[in-house]
C-alpha positions as CSV (number, residue, x, y, z in Angstrom):
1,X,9.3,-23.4,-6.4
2,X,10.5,-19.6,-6.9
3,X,12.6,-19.1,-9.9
4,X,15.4,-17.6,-10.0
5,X,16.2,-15.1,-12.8
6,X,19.5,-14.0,-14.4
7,X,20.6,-11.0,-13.1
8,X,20.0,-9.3,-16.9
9,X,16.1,-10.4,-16.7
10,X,16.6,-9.3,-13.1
11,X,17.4,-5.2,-13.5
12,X,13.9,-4.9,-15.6
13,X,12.5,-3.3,-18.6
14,X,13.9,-1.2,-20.8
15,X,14.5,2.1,-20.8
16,X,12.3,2.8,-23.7
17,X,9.3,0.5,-22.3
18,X,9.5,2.7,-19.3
19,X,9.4,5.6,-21.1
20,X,6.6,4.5,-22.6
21,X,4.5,3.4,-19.8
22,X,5.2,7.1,-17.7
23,X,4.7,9.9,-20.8
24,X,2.3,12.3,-20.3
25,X,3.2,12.1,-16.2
26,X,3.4,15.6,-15.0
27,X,6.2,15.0,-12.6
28,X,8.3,13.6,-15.6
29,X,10.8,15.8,-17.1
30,X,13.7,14.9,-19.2
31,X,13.0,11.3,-18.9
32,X,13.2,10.9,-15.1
33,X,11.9,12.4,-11.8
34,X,12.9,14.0,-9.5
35,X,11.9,14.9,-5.6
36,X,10.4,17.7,-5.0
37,X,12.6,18.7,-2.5
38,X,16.1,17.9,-4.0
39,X,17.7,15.4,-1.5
40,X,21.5,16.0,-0.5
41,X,23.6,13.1,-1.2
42,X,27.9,13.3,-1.0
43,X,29.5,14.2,-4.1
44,X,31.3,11.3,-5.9
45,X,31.4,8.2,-5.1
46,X,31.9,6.8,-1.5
47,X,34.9,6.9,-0.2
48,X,36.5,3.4,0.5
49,X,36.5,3.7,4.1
50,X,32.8,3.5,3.5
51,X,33.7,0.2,1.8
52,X,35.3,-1.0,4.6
53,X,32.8,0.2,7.4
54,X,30.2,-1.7,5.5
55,X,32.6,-5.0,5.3
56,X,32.9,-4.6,9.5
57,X,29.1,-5.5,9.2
58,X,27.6,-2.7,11.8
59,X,24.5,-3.7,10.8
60,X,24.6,-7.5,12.2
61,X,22.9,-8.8,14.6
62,X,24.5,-10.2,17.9
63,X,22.4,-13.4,17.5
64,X,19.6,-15.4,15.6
65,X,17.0,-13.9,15.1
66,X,13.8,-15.6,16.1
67,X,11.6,-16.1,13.6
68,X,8.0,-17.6,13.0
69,X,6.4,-19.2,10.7
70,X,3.3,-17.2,9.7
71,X,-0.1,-18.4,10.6
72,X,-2.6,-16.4,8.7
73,X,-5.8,-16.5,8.6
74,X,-8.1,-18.1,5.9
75,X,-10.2,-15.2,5.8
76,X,-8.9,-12.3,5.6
77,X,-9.2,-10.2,8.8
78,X,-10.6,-7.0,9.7
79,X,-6.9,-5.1,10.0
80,X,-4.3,-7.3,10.7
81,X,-0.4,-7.3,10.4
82,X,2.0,-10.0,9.5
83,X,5.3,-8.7,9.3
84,X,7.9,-10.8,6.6
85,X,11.2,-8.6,7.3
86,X,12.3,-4.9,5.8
87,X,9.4,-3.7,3.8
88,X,7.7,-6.6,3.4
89,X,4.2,-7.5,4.8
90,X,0.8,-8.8,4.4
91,X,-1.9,-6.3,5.9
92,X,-5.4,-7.6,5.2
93,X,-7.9,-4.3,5.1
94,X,-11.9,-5.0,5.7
95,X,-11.2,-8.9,4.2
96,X,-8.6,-7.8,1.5
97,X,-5.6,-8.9,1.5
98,X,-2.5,-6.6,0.4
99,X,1.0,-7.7,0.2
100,X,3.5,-4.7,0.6
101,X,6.8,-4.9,-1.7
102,X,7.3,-8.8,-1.3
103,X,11.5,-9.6,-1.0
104,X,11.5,-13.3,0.1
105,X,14.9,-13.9,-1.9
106,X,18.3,-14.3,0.0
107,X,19.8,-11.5,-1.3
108,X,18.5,-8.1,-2.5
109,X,19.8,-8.1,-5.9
110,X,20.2,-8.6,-9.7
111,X,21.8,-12.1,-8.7
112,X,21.4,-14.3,-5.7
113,X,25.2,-14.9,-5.5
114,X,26.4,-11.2,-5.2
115,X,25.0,-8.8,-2.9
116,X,23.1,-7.6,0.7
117,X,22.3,-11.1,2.0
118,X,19.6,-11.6,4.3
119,X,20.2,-12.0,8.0
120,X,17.6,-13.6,9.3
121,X,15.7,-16.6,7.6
122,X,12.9,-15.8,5.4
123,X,9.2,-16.2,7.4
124,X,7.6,-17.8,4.2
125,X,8.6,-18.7,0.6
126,X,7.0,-16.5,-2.4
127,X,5.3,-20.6,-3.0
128,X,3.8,-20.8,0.3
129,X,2.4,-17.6,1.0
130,X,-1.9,-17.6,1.3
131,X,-3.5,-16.4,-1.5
132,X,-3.3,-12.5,-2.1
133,X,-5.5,-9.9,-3.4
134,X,-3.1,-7.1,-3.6
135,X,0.5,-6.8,-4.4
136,X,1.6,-3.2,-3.8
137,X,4.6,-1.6,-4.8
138,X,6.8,1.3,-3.6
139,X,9.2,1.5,-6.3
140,X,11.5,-0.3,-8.3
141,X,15.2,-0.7,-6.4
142,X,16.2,-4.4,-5.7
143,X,14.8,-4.5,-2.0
144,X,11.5,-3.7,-2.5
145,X,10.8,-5.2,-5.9
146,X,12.4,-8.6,-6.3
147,X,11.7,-10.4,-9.5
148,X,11.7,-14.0,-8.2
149,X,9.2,-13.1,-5.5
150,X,6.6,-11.5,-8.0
151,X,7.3,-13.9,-10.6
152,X,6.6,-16.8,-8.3
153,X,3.3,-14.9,-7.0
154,X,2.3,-13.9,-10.4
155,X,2.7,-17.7,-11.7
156,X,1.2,-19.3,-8.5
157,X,-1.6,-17.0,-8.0
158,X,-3.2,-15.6,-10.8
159,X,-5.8,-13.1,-9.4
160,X,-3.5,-11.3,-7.6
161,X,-3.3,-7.4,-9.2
162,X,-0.1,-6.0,-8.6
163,X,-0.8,-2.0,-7.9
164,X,2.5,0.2,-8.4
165,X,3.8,3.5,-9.2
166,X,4.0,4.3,-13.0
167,X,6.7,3.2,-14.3
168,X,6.9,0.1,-12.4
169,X,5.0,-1.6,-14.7
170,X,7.1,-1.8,-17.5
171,X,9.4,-3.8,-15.3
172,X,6.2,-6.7,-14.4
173,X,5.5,-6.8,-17.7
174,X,8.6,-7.5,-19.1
175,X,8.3,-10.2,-16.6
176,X,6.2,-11.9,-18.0
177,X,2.7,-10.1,-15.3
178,X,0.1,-9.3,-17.6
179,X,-0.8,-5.5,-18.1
180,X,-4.9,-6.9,-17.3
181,X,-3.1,-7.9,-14.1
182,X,-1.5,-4.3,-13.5
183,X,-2.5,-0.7,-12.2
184,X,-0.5,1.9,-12.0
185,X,-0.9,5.7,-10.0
186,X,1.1,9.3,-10.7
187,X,1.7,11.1,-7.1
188,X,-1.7,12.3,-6.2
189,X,-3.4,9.4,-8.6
190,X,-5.9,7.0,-7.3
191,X,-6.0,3.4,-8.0
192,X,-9.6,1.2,-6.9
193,X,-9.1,-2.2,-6.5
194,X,-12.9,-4.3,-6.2
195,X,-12.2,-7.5,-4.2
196,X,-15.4,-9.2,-3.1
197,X,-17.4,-6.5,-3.0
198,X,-15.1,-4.9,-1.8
199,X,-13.7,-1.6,-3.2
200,X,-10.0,-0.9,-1.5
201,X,-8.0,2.6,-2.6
202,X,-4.9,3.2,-2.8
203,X,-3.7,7.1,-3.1
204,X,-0.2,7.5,-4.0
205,X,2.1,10.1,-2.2
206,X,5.1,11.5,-3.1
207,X,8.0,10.2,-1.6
208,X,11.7,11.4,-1.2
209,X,13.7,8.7,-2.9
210,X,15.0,8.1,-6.3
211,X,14.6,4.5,-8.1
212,X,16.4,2.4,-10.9
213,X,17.4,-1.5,-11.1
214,X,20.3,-0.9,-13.8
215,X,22.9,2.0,-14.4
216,X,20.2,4.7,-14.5
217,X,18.3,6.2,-12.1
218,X,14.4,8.2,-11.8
219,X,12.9,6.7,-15.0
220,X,10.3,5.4,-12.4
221,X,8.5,7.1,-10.2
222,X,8.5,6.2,-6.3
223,X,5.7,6.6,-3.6
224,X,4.0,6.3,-0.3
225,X,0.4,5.0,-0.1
226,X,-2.4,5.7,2.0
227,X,-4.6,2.7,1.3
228,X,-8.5,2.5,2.5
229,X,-11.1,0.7,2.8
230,X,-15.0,0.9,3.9
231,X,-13.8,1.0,7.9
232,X,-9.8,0.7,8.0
233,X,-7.1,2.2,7.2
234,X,-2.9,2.0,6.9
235,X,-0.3,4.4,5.2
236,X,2.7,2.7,4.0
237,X,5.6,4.9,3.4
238,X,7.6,2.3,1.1
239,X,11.3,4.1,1.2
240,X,11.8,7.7,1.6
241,X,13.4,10.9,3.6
242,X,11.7,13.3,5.6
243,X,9.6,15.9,4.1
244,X,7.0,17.9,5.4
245,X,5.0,17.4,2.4
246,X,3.6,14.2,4.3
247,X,1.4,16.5,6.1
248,X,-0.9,16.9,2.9
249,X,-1.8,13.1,3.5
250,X,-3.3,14.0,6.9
251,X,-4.9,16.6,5.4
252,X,-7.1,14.6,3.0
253,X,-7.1,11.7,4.9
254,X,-7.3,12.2,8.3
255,X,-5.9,9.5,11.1
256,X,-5.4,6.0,9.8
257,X,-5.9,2.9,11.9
258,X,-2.0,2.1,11.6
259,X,1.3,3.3,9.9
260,X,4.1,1.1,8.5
261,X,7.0,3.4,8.0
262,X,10.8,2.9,7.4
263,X,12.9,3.6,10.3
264,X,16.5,2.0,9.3
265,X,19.2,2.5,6.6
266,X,20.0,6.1,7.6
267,X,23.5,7.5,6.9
268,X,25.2,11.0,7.0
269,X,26.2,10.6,3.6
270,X,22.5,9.7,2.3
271,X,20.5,11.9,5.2
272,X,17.4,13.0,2.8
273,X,16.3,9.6,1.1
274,X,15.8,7.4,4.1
275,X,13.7,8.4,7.4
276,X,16.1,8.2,10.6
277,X,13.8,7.0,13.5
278,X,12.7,10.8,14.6
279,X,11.7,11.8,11.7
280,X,9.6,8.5,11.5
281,X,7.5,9.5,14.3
282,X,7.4,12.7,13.1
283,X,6.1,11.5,9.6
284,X,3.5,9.0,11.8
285,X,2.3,12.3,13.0
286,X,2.1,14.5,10.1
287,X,0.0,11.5,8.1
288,X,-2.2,11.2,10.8
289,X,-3.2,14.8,11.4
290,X,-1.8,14.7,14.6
291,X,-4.2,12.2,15.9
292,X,-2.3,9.9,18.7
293,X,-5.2,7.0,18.6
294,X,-3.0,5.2,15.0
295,X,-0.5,2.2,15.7
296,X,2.9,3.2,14.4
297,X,4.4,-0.4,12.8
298,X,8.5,0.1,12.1
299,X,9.6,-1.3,9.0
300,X,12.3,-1.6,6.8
301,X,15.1,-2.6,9.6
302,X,17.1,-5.5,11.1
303,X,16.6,-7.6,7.5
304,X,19.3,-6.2,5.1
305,X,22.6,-4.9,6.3
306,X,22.2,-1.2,4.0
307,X,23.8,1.3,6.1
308,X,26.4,1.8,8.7
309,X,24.4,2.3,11.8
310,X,24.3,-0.7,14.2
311,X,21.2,-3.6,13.9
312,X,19.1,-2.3,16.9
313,X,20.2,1.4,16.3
314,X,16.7,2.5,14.8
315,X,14.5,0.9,17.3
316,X,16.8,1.8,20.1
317,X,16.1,5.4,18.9
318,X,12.5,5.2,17.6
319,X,10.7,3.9,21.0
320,X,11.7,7.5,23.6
321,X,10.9,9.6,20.7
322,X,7.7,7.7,19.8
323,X,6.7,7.7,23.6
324,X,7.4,11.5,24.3
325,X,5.1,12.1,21.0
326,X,2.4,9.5,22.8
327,X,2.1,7.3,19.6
328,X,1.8,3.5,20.4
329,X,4.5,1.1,18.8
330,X,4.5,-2.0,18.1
331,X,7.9,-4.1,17.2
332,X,7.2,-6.9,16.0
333,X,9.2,-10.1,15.1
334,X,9.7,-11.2,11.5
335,X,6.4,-13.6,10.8
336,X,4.2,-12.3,13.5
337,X,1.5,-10.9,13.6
338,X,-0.6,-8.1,14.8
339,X,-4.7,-8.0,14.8
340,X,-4.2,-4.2,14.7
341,X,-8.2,-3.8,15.8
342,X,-7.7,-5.3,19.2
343,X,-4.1,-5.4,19.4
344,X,-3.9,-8.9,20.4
345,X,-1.8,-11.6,18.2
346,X,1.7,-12.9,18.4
347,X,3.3,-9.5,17.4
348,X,3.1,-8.3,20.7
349,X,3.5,-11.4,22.6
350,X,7.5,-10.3,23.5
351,X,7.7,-6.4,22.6
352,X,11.4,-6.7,24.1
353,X,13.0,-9.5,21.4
354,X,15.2,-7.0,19.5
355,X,16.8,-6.4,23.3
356,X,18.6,-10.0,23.0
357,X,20.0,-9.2,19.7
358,X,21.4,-5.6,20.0
């Protein structure tokens, strides 16, 4: 069973243990970091008729949404996609399996009684998931790093290695993760995972975000990751705005086989730290080199009610501005699951879903 920590255990490691595990990082100064492009955000704190648009519940679906129950593979698969709801997913890469910033909790927060509350059921329990090579991290804030979920992973499945940004680490280990069991990257940093025989790397990007769990913010750092191995490829963009600093990763890398990029949570009063749907696409392109051949995978929508746009807002946007760019999409529903080589699997079986629930 997942257990459930107090919401102190919950916001992390200390200030002085992260300190510790990111000195010497060249993007650190003062004790944080920062973006490299300084984001806009509203000055103060929101007004309360933010506060009440968010109690109005824009974000909420018009129905259930349907929901399978996972069936993964025992092997894993060449490139495949099973998508668990916001940022969370399992993509197995030439027979390795990665898990992308597991939130299978209710709520995303210090404490499962307070908080954004899931709106559709979870596809799997932390418990029940297969077994897991790779546990990757984006960065620390409460929907993309939730402590009963890599807890319950670390306990249940011991050879799992949990690869993050630095900084992240502090919090697993104050969890109880073993540092053996831990691998950290700076933006631009490398991390090599062997699995098998089977050597997977993951290149960390900067993002434009910020991060904290408690009431600080930018002691750890947050990234996007281009992960490869010997014949496949995905970038994952964890959370972040638009910058055109994502062209660098087509640069080096060239087109992957797939994208999984954040398309929801946008706002006026927060327009540089989460994508908006065009500049999704747009990012899908500049990662890619401007290839069209990659499959673009939305994330990070339709799980969490985090902004004041309505539920199917960001796909509703993202599909005319992914088709006038000539990029494939696929949508898929929480627990499905795409075999991203010959896009076959039960991801695609009903590419219209969201539709019923707008």
């Amino acid at each position: 069973m997942t257990v459930i920590p107090g919401p102190l255990r919950a916001m992390g490691a200390s200030t002085a243990a992260i300190a510790e595990a990111t000195a010497g990082s060249p993007n650190r100064s003062g004790g944080v970091f920062a973006n490299r492009e300084p984001a806009a955000v509203a000055e103060g704190a929101p007004g309360p008729g933010v506060f009440v648009d968010m109690l109005r519940r824009p974000g909420a679906p018009s129905g259930v949404i349907p929901v399978l129950r996972p069936v993964v593979a025992p092997v894993p698969a060449e490139l495949s996609i099973t998508w668990l709801g916001h940022a969370s997913a399992i993509v197995d890469v030439d027979g390795v399996r990665v898990l992308l910033d597991p939130v299978l909790s209710a709520r995303c927060s210090p404490s499962q009684l307070v908080g954004p509350k899931r709106m559709h059921d979870v596809p799997i329990t932390a418990a029940a998931l297969p077994a897991v090579d790779v546990v990757l991290l984006s960065h620390d804030h409460y929907d993309h790093l939730d402590t009963g979920t890599v807890t319950t992973i670390a306990r249940m499945q011991p050879d799992a290695m949990f690869v993050a940004p630095i900084g992240v680490d502090a919090h697993l280990r104050h969890w109880g993760i073993g540092a053996e069991k831990i691998r950290t990257a700076d933006w631009h940093g490398s991390v090599t995972v062997s699995v098998r025989d089977t050597r997977i790397t993951f290149d960390a990007y900067p993002a434009r975000h910020f991060s904290g769990r408690g009431f600080t913010r930018n002691e750890t750092l947050w990234a996007s990751w281009a992960v490869s191995g010997p014949s496949h490829s995905f970038f994952f963009s964890g959370d972040t705005g638009f910058t055109d600093g994502y062209r660098e990763v087509g640069e080096q890398h060239g087109a992957f086989d797939a994208t999984l990029i954040a398309i929801g949570a946008y706002d006026p009063l927060w327009p540089d730290i989460h994508l908006n749907p065009e500049e999704a696409v747009t990012v899908h392109d500049l990662v890619n080199g401007g290839e069209r051949a990659s499959l673009l995978i939305p994330i990070h929508w339709g799980t969490f009610n985090l902004a004041r746009h309505s539920w199917g807002d960001p796909v509703r946007r993202l599909l005319p501005a992914a088709e006038a760019a000539g990029i494939d999409v696929c949508v898929p529903r929480p627990g499905s699951t795409l075999d991203a080589v010959d896009r076959v699997g039960t991801a695609i079986d009903d590419p219209t879903w969201w539709e019923r629930h707008v």
